[in-house]
C-alpha positions as CSV (number, residue, x, y, z in Angstrom):
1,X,-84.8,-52.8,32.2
2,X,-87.7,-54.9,33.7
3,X,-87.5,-58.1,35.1
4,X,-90.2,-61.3,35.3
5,X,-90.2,-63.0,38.4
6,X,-91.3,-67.0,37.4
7,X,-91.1,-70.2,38.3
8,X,-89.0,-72.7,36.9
9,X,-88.4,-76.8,37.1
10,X,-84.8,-76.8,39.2
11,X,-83.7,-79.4,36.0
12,X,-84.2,-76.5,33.9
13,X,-81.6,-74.3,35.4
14,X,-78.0,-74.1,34.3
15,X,-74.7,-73.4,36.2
16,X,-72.8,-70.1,35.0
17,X,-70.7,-71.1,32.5
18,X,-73.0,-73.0,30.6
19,X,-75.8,-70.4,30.8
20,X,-73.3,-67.7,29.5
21,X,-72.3,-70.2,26.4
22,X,-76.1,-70.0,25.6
23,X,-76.5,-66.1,25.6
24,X,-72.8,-65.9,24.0
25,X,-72.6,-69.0,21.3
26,X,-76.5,-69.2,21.1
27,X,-79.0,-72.0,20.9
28,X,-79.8,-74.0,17.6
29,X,-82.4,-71.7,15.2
30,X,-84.1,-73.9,12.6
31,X,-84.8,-72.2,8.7
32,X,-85.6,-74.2,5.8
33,X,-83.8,-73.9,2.4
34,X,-85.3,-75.1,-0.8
35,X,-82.9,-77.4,-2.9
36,X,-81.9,-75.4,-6.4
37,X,-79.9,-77.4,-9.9
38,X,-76.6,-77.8,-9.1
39,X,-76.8,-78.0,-5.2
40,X,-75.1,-80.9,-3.0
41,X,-74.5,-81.5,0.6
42,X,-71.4,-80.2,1.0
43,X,-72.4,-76.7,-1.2
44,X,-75.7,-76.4,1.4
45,X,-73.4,-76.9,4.2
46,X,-70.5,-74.6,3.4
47,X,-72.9,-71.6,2.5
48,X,-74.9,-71.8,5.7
49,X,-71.6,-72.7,7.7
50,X,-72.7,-76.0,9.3
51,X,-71.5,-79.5,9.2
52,X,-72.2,-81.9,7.0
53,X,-73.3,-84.4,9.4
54,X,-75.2,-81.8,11.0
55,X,-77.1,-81.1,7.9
56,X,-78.0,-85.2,8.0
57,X,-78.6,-85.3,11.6
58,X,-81.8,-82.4,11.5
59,X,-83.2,-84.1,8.3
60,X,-83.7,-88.1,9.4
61,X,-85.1,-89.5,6.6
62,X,-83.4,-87.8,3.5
63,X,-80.4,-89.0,1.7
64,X,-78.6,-85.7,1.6
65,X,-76.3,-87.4,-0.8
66,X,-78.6,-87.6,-3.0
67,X,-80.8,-84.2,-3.5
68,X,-83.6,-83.2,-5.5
69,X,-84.9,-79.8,-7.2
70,X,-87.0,-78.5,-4.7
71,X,-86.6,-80.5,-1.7
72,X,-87.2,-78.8,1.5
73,X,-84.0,-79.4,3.9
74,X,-84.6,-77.9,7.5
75,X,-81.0,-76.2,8.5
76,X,-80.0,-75.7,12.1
77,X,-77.6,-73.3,13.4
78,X,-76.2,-72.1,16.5
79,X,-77.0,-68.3,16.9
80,X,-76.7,-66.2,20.0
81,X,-79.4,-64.7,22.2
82,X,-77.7,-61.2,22.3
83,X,-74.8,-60.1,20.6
84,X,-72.7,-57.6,22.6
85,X,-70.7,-55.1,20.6
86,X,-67.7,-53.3,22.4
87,X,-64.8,-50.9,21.0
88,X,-61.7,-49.3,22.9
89,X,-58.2,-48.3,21.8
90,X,-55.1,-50.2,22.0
91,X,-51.7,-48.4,22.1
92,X,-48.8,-51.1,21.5
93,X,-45.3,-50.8,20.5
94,X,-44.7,-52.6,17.1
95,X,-41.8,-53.6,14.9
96,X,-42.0,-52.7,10.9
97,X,-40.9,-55.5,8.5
98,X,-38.1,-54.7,6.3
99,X,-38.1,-55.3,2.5
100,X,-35.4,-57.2,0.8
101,X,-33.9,-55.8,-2.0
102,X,-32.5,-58.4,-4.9
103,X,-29.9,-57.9,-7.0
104,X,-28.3,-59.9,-10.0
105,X,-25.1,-61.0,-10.2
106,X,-23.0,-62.8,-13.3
107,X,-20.0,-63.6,-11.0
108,X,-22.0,-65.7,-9.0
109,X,-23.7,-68.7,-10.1
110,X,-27.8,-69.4,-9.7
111,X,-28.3,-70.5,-6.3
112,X,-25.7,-68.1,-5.1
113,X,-26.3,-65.7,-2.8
114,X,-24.4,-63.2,-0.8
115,X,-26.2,-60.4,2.2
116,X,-24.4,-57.0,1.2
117,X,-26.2,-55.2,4.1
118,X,-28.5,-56.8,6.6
119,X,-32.0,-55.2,6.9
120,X,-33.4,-53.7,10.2
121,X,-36.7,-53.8,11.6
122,X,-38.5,-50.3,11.8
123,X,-40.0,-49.1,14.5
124,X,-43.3,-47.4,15.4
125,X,-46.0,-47.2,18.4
126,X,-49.5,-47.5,16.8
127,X,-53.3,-46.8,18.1
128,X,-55.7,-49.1,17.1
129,X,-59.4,-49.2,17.1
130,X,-60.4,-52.8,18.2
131,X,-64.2,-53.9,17.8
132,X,-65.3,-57.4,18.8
133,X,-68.8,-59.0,19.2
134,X,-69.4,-61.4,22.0
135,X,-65.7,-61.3,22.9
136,X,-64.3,-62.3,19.6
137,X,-62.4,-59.7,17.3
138,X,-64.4,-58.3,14.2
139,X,-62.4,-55.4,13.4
140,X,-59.1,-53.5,13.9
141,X,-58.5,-50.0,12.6
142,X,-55.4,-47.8,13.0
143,X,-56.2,-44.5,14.8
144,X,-52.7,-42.9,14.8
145,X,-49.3,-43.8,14.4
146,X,-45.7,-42.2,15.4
147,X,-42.6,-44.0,13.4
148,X,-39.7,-44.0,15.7
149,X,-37.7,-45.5,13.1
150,X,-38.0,-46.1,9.5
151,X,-36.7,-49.5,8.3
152,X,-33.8,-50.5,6.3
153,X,-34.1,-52.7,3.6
154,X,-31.8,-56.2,3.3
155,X,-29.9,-56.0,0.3
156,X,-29.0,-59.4,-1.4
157,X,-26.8,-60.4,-4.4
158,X,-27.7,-63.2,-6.3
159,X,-25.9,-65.4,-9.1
160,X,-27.1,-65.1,-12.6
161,X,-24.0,-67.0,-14.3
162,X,-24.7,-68.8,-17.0
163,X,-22.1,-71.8,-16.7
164,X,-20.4,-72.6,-19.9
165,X,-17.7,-75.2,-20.3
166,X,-14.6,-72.8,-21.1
167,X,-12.3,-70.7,-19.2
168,X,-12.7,-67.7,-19.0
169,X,-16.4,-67.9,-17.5
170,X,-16.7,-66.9,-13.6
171,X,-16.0,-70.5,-11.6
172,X,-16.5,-72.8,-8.7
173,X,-14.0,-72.6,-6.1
174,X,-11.7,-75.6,-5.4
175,X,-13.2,-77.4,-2.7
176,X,-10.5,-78.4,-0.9
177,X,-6.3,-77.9,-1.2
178,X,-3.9,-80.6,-2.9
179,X,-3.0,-81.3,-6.5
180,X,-5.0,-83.5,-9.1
181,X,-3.8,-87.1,-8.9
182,X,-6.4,-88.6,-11.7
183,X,-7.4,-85.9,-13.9
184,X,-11.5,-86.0,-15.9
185,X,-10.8,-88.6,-18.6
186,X,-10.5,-92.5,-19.9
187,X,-8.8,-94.0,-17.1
188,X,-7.9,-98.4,-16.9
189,X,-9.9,-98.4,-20.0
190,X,-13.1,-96.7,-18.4
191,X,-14.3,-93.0,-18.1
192,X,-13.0,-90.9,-15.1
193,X,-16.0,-88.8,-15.1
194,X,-14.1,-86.3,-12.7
195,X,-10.9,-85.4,-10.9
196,X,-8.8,-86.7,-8.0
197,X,-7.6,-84.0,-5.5
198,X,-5.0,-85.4,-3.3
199,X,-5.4,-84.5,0.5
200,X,-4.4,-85.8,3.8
201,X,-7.6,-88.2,5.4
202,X,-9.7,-85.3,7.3
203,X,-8.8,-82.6,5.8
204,X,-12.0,-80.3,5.3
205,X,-13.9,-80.1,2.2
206,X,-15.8,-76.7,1.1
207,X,-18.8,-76.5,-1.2
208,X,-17.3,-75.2,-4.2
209,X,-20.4,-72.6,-4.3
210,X,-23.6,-71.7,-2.9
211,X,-26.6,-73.6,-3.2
212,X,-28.5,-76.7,-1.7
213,X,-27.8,-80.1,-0.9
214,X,-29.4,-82.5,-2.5
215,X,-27.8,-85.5,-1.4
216,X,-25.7,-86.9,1.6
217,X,-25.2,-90.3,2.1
218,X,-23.3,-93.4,1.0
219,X,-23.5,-94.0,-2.9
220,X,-22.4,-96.9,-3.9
221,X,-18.7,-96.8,-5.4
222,X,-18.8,-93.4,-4.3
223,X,-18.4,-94.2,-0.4
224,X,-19.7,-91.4,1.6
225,X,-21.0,-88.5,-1.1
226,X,-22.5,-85.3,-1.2
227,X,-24.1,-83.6,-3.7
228,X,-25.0,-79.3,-4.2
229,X,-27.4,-78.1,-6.5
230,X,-26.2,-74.8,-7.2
231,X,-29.6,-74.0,-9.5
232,X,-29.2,-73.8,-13.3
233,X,-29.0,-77.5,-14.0
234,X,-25.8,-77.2,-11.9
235,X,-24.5,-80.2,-9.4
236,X,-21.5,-80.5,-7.9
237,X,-20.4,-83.8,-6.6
238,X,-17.9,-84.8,-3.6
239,X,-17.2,-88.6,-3.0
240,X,-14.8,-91.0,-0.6
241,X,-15.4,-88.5,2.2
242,X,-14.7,-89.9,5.8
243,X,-16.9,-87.6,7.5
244,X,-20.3,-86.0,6.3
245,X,-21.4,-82.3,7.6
246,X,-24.7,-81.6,5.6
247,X,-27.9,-83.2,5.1
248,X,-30.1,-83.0,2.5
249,X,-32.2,-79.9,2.0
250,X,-29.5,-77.9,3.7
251,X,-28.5,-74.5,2.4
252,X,-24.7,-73.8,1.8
253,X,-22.8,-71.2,0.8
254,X,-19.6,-71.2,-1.4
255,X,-16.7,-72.1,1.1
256,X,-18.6,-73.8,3.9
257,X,-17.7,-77.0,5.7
258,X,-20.1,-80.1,4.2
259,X,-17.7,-82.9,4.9
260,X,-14.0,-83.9,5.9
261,X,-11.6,-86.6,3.2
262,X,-11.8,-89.9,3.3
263,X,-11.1,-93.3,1.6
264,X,-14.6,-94.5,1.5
265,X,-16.2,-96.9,-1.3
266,X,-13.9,-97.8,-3.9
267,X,-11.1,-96.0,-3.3
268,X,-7.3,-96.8,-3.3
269,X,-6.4,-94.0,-0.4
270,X,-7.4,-90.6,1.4
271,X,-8.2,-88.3,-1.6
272,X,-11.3,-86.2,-3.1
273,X,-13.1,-87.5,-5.7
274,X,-14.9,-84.0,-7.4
275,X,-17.2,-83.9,-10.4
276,X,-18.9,-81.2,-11.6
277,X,-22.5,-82.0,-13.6
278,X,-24.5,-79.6,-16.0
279,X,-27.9,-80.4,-17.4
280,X,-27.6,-84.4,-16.1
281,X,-23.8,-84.1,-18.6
282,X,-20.5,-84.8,-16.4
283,X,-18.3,-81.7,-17.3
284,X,-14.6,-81.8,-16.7
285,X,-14.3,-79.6,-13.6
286,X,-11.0,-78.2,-14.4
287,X,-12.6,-75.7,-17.4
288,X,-14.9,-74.6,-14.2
289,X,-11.7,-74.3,-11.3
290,X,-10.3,-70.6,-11.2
């Protein structure tokens, strides 16, 4: 390698850092590009992978919004001086994802879902190649491998019930324990579009199955509700609670806590209010309750 001794203005020299970020990240190369049908701005500026503003600021003068067939537009870019290239070999210990394994279910409703086995992670300690250009990584290629453990895959059960208003059909679960006070029906001379559990004030109530909550708030008349999607066109509803456990978005499964019984919103005492609603239709739950 030769070297040129020469003389330089001392405002001309940079510190370290800044001289290595002109080698490494380059200085701004001008090119000109001819303007073809169809181009714009943003098309110019995505192909040669400069800004927009960029492209304005190196052609003063032109309305880059506005471009014609054959128009000259000067482009700058940052290029480097020298590109360095440099490979070595990584060994690392690394973890293999498991796959999940789905299975359907007709004694389970949609949004139902139940682990049979947990997966495990695999295992293995891998070589890699590891190329990179001016200190950033262009490429990664395996060398060799040893598997120290193979994975095992998750296995999940999910519902496929189709929900049908007759017994017989696989069912919620009660969602919580007492005896129905006010059964589905005309009721004062208006609609009881569900049931009445009786139970003590705080006694816990269970999604009657899996699925996601949708709902959990005050509702009017309702007091203190909560409503599951269980997928399906599905909803279960759960009103007058005292105490609220879930929030919407939340996933449940069938038998968790999402709320404790109350007397909330019109309500004449501690009890469970529990509808169950198919395609937007209130159903009476009992055809659904094992």
């Amino acid at each position: 390698m030769n070297f040129l001794e020469k003389s330089v203005n001392i405002n001309d020299l940079l510190e370290l850092d800044a001289a290595k970020d002109v080698v490494l990240l380059g200085t701004s190369k001008i090119q000109q590009y001819t303007v073809k049908d169809g181009d714009t701005a943003w098309d110019i500026s995505a192909a040669f992978d400069i800004a927009p503003e960029q492209l304005q600021a190196v052609n003063p003068g032109v309305d880059t919004s506005q471009l014609s067939i054959g128009q000259v537009l000067k482009l700058s870019k940052e290029v480097p001086l020298i590109t360095v290239v440099s490979t070595r070999q990584v060994t690392a210990d690394e973890e293999i994802p498991y796959q999940v394994e789905v299975k359907k279910d007709d004694s389970l409703l949609p949004g139902e879902k139940i682990v049979v086995r947990k997966g495990v992670q695999g295992q293995r300690t891998v070589t890699y190649l590891i190329t990179r250009e001016n200190g950033l990584e262009t490429g990664r290629e395996i060398c060799e491998q040893s598997i120290i453990s193979e994975p095992l895959s998750e296995i999940v059960v999910k519902g496929s019930q189709t929900m049908l208003a007759s017994r017989g059909t696989a069912r919620v679960s009660w969602p919580c324990s007492g005896s129905i006070v006010s059964p589905f029906g005309m009721r004062g001379g208006r609609m009881h579009e569900g049931i009445d559990i009786d139970a003590g004030y705080g006694s816990p109530v269970v999604a009657s199955a899996g699925g996601t909550v949708i709902s959990a708030g005050w509702e009017g008349g309702y007091g203190k509700t909560v409503e599951i999607s269980h997928g399906g066109g599905i909803v279960t509803r759960y009103a007058h609670l005292s105490t609220i456990n879930v929030s919407g978005g939340q996933p449940v499964e069938r038998g968790e806590l999402i709320g404790l019984v109350g007397s909330t919103g019109y309500s004449t005492g501690p009890h469970l209010h529990f509808e169950v609603i198919i395609d937007g239709q209130k159903r009476n739950p009992v055809n659904f309750l094992p």
